[in-house]
C-alpha positions in Angstrom: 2.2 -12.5 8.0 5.7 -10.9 8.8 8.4 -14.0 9.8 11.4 -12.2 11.5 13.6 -15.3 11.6 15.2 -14.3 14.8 11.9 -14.3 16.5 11.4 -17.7 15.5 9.0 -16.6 12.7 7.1 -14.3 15.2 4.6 -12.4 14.4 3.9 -14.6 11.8 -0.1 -14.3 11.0 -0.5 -12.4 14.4 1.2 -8.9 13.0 -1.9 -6.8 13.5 -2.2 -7.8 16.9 1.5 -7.9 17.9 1.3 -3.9 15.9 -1.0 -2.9 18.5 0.6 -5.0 21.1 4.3 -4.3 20.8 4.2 -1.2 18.9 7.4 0.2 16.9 9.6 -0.1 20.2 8.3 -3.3 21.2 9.7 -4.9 18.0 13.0 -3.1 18.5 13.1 -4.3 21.9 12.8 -8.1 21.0 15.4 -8.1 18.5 18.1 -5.9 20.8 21.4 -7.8 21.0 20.7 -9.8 17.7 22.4 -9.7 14.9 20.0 -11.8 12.7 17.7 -9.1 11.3 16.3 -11.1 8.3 12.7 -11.2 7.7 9.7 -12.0 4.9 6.6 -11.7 4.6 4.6 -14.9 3.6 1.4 -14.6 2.2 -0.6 -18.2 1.5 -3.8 -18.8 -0.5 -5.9 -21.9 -0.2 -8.0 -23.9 -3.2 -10.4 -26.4 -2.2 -11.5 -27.7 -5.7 -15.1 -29.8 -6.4 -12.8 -32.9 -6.1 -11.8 -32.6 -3.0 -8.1 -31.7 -3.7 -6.8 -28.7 -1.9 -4.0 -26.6 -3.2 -1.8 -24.1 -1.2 0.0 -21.1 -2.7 3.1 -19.6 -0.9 5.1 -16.2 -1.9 7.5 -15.1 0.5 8.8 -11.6 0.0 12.2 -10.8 2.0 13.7 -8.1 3.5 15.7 -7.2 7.2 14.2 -5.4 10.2 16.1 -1.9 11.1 18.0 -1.3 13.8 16.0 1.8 14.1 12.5 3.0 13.1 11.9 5.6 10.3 8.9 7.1 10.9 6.0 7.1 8.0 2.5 8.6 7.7 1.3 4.8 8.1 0.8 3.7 12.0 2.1 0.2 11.6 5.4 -1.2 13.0 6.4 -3.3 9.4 6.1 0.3 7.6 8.4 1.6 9.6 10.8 -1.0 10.4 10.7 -3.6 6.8 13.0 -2.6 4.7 12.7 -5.0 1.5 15.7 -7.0 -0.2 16.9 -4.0 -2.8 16.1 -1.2 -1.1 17.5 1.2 1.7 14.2 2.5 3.1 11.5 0.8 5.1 8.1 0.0 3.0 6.5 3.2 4.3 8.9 5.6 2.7 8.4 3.6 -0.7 6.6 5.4 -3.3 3.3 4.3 -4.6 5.2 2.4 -7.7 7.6 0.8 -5.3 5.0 -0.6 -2.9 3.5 -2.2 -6.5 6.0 -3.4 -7.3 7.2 -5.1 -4.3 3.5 -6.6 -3.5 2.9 -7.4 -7.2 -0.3 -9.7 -7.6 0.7 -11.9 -4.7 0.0 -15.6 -5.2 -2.9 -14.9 -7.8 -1.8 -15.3 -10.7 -0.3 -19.2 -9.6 -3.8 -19.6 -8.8 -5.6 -18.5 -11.7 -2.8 -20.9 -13.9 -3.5 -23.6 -11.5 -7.1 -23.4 -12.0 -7.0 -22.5 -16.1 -5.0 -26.4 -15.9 -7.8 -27.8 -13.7 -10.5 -26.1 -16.2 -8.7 -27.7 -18.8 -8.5 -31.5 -17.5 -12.4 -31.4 -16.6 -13.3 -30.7 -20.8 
């Protein structure tokens, strides 16, 4: 989900819906008169092991909402407002390498350690 902090951590989870709600100009709206632009997205993974244990996964990826859109060949507010910590453009005007690099492998690779050390207790 995208968290803009002056929202209150709206959309949160609900980003397709408030895209198709709210629209590019919606979100501009909502932030007018704010100074606060900060937001991340936060994406979570769940592991419910044989046990009975479950484990969570959080990676949060920051960035600030524009004061203006940039229009992109995606139709999606975040592409064309986000604009991620370390760079100047929102994340539809990244290039294919960029957008890589910025999503890397999400929480996965935390999961697949997490598991390998479960693996390894059960032996």
């Amino acid at each position: 989900g995208l968290c803009i902090e002056a929202l209150k951590g709206f959309p949160g989870p609900f980003l397709k819906y408030a895209n198709q709600w709210l629209g590019t100009d919606g979100f501009l709206n909502l932030l007018q008169g704010t100074d606060n632009r900060h937001a991340y997205f936060e994406d979570t993974l769940a592991v419910a092991l044989p046990n009975g244990e479950i484990k969570t996964f959080t990676r949060q990826r920051h960035g600030v909402i524009a004061t203006t859109a940039i229009e992109t060949q995606a139709d999606w507010a975040a592409n064309e407002l986000f604009i991620p910590d370390g760079y100047t453009v929102p994340l539809g005007r990244l290039t294919y390498e960029e957008q890589v690099s910025f999503w890397g492998d999400g929480c996965w690779p935390e999961v697949v350690s997490y598991l390998q050390g479960y693996e390894e207790e059960r032996v």
